[in-house]
C-alpha positions, 0 to 999 in steps of 0.5 A: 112425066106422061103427056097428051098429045093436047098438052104436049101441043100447048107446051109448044105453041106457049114455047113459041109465044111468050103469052098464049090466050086461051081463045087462041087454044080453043079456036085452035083445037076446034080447028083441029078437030072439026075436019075428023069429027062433028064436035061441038064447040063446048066440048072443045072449051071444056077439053082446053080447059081441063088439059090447062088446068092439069099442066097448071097443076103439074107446074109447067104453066102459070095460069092469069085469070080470075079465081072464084070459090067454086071456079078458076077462069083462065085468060091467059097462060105462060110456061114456067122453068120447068115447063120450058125445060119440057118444050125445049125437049119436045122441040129437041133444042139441046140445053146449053151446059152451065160451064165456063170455058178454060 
């Protein structure tokens, strides 16, 4: 599975925390951002956004928040198994073998 360097970013910060706020990841990547480039802080929001709501789709994130029908706000977001299988990856913690010693 391909990742941005914003998704891999996210996976991480969530492998460190057992909650992450969506405020901390817009603050965040304003930060970020701000010393590169002049960008506003809509467009930030908008990027996070988007970038939560494709590794929800992909399954490495669970989302809390409130769904509308036109719209999902997202509060809040936590990693899954198979998302914590990818950070630990990125991190490059070696995954323990389910094996019995004899």
């Amino acid at each position: 599975m391909r990742l941005s360097t914003l998704q891999k970013s996210i996976l991480l910060q969530c492998f460190d925390q057992k909650r992450l706020k969506k405020k901390a990841l817009d603050d965040w990547y304003a930060h970020q951002a701000a010393p590169s480039r002049s960008v506003r802080y809509k467009d930030t929001q908008n990027t996070v956004t988007k970038t939560l709501e494709n590794l929800i789709d992909k399954g490495c994130l669970t989302g809390v928040g409130i769904r509308t029908q036109q719209k999902w706000f997202v509060h809040e977001v936590r990693l899954t198994p198979d998302g914590r299988k990818i950070a630990k990856k990125l991190r490059g913690v070696q995954q323990a073998l389910p094996l019995q010693p004899s």
